[in-house]
C-alpha positions as CSV (number, residue, x, y, z in Angstrom):
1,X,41.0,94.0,83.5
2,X,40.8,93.6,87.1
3,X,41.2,96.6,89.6
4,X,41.9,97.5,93.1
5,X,40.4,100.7,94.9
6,X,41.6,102.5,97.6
7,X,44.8,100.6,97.9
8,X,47.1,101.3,100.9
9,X,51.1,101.3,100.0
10,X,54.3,101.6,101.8
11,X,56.9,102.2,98.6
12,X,60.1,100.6,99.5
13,X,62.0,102.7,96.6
14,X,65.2,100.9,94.3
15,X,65.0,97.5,96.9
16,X,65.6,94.5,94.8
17,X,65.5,92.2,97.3
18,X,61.6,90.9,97.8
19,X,62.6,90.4,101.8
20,X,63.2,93.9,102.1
21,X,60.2,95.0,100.6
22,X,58.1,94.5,104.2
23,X,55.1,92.9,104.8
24,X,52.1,95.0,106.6
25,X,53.2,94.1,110.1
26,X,56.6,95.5,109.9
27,X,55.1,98.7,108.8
28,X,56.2,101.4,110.6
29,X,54.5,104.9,111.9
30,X,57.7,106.5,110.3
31,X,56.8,105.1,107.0
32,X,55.1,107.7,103.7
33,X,51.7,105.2,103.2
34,X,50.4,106.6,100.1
35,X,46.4,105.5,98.8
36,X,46.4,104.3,95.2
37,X,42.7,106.1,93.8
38,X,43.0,102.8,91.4
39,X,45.1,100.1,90.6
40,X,45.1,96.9,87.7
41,X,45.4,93.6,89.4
42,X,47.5,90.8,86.9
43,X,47.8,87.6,87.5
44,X,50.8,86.3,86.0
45,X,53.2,83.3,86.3
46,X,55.3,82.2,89.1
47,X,58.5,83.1,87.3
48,X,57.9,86.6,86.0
49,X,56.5,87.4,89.7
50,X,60.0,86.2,91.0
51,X,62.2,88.2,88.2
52,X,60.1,91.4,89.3
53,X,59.7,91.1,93.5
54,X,63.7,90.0,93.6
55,X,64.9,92.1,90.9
56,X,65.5,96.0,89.1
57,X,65.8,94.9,84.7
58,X,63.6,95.8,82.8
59,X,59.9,94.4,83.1
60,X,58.0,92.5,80.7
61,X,56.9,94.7,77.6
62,X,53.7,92.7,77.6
63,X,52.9,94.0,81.6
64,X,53.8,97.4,80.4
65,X,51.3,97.9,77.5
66,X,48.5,96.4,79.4
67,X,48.9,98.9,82.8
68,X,49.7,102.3,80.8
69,X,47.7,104.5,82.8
70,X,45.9,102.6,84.3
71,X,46.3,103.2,88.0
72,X,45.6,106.4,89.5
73,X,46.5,108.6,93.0
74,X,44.0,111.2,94.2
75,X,46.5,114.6,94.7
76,X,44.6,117.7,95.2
77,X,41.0,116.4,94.5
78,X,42.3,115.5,91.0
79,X,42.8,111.7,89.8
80,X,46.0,111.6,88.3
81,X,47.5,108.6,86.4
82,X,50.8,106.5,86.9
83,X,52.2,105.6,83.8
84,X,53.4,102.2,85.0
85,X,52.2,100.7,88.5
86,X,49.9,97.4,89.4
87,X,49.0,94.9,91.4
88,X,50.7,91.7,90.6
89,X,50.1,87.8,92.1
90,X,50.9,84.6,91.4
91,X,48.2,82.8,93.1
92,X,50.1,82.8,96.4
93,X,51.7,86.2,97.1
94,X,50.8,89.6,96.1
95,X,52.6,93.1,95.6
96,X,52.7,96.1,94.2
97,X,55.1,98.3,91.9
98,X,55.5,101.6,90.6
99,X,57.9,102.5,87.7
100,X,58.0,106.1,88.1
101,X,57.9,106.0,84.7
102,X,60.8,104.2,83.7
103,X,60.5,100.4,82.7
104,X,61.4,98.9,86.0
105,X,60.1,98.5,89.1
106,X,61.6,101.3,91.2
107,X,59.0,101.3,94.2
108,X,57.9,98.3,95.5
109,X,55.0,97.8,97.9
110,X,52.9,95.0,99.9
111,X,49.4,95.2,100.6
112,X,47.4,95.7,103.5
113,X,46.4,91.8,104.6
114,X,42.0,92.6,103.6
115,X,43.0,93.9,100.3
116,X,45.4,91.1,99.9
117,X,42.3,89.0,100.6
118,X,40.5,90.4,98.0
119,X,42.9,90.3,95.6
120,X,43.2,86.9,95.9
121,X,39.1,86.2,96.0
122,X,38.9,88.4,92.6
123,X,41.6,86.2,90.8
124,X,39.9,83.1,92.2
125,X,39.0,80.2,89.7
126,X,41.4,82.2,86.7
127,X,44.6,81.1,85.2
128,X,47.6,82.9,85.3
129,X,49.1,84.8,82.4
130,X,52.7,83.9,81.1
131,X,54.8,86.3,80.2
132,X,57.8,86.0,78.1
133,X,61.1,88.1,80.0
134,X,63.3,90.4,78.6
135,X,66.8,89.5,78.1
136,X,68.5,89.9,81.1
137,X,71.2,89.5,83.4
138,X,71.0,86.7,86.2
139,X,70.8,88.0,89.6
140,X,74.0,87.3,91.6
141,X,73.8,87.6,95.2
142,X,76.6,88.6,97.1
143,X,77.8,90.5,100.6
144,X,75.9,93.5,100.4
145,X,72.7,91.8,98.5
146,X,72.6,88.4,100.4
147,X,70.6,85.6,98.9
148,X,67.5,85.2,101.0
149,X,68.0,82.2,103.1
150,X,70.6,84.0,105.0
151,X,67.5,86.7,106.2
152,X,65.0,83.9,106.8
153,X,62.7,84.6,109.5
154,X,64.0,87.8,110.7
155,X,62.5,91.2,111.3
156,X,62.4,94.5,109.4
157,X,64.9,95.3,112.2
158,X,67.1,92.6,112.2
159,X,67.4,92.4,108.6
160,X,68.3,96.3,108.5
161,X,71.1,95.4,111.2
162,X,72.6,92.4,109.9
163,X,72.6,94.2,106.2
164,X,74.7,97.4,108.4
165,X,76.9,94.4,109.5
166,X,77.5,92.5,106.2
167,X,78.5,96.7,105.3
168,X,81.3,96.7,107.9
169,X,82.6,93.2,106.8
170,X,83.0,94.4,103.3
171,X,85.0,97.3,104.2
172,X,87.3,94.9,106.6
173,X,88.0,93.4,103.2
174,X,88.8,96.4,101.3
175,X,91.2,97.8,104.1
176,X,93.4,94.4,103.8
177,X,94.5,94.9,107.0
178,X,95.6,91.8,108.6
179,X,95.8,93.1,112.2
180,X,92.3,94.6,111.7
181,X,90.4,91.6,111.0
182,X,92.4,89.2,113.3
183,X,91.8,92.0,116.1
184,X,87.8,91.0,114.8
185,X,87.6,87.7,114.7
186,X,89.2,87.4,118.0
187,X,86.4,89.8,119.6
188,X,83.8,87.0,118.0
189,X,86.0,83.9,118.5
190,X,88.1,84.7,121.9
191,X,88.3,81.7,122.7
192,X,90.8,80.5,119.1
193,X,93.1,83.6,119.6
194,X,95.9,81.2,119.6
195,X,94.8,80.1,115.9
196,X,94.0,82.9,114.5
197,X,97.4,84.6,115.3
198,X,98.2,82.5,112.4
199,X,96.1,83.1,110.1
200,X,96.1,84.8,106.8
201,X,94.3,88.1,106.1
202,X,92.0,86.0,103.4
203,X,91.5,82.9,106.3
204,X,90.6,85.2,108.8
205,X,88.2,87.5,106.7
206,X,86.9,84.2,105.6
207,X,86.2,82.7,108.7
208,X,84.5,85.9,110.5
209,X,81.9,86.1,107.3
210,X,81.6,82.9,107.5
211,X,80.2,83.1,111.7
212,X,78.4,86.2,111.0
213,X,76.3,85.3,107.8
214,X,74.7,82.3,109.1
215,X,71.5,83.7,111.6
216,X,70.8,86.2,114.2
217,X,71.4,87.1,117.8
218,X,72.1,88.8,120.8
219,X,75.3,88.5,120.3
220,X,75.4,89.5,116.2
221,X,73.7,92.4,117.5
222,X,76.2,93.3,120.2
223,X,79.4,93.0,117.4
224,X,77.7,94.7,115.0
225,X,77.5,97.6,117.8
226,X,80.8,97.6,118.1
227,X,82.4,97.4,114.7
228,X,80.5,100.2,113.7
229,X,81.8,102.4,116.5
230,X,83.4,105.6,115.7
231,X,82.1,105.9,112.1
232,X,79.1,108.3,112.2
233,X,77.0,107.5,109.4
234,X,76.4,103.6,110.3
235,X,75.4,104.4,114.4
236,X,72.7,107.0,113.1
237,X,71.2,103.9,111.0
238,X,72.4,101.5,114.0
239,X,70.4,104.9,116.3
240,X,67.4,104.7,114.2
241,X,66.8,100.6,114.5
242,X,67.3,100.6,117.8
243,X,64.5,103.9,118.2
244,X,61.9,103.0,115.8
245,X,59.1,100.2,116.3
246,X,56.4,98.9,114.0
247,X,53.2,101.3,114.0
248,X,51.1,99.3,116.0
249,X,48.1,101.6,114.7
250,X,48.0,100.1,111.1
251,X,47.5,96.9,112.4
252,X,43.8,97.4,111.5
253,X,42.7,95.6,109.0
């Protein structure tokens, strides 16, 4: 088996979403980077990499039996195993997990871009392992999980944002109420006020995810600020985007 010393990870903890599970340059100073003493590198095939990076069942029993222990963290001069965490790649891209002892992947992690390099120069010329799944459920993407072509290209911060956003449109639709979310579409669409007086609660709700899904902008940014108003829990996350930035002193590499 192949390892990996020395391994620099920033766990992303119950994220089943690969596109939230950042890559080294979105990494922030605010972030727990924790050094992996050891860790097994698998290569496996394109499809079980998928099912683990964008998922939370129940990984292949095969993976498990092969990287029992096998990994280790340094705490208090002592080397002390994790029952279930590795290195995986497909050929193409690389990341790390961490069980915490259960069977699926609760902590997910990228690597730092030289160890990604040698990762992929120690798999060089080998083929990868197929791995038969578990029987599972097939991921559904929906409002508060979006599928990933709707966070394409943007940042750790926008992504956070626009997830805080899809949050407030979801409860829009839970509060049914119909002079709510045509007083909301209006504040996005000003200049159809005189259509959507007529809509339904269903057309309207429809119409506002509809505009607020697709991208990212200035001006996403400014209605998500303002539809979170007043409700305390969402401007300390909406607080904490706007105060953090990426730790430009990992950038070593």
């Amino acid at each position: 088996m192949l390892y990996l010393h020395d391994v620099w990870v920033n766990w992303f903890e119950g994220e089943e979403n690969g596109y939230n599970v950042c890559e080294f340059h979105e990494w922030r100073k605010s972030d727990g980077i924790e050094i992996l003493d050891q860790a097994p590198i698998l290569l496996i095939d394109h499809k079980a990499f998928v099912y683990i990076e964008n998922d939370l069942q129940d990984i292949p029993s095969a993976i498990l039996k092969q990287i029992y222990q096998q990994a280790y963290v340094r705490k208090n001069q002592k080397r002390q195993p994790l029952d279930y965490a590795c290195i995986i790649t497909d050929g193409f891209s690389i990341m790390a997990f961490d069980t915490m002892g259960y069977h699926i992947p609760m902590r997910k992690s990228r690597l730092i871009p030289r160890q990604e390099r040698l990762v992929l120069e120690l798999i060089r010329g080998r083929t990868p392992e197929k791995y038969s799944l578990p029987k599972h459920t097939e991921k559904e993407f929906h409002i508060l999980s979006l599928p990933p072509q709707y966070m394409a290209g943007l940042t750790r911060k926008e992504r956070q944002l626009k997830q805080l956003l899809m949050i407030a449109i979801d409860q829009l639709e839970a509060n049914q109420s119909i002079e709510e979310i045509r007083y909301w579409l209006t504040e996005w669409q000003p200049e159809q006020y005189q259509q959507i007086k007529h809509m339904s609660f269903e057309q309207a709700w429809y119409t506002l995810y509809q505009e607020l899904v697709n991208g990212w902008g200035i001006k996403h940014e400014a209605f998500c600020q303002q539809i979170i108003k007043g409700h305390a829990f969402y401007e300390d996350i909406w607080e904490r985007e706007q105060s953090t930035h990426t730790a430009k002193s990992l950038r070593s590499t």
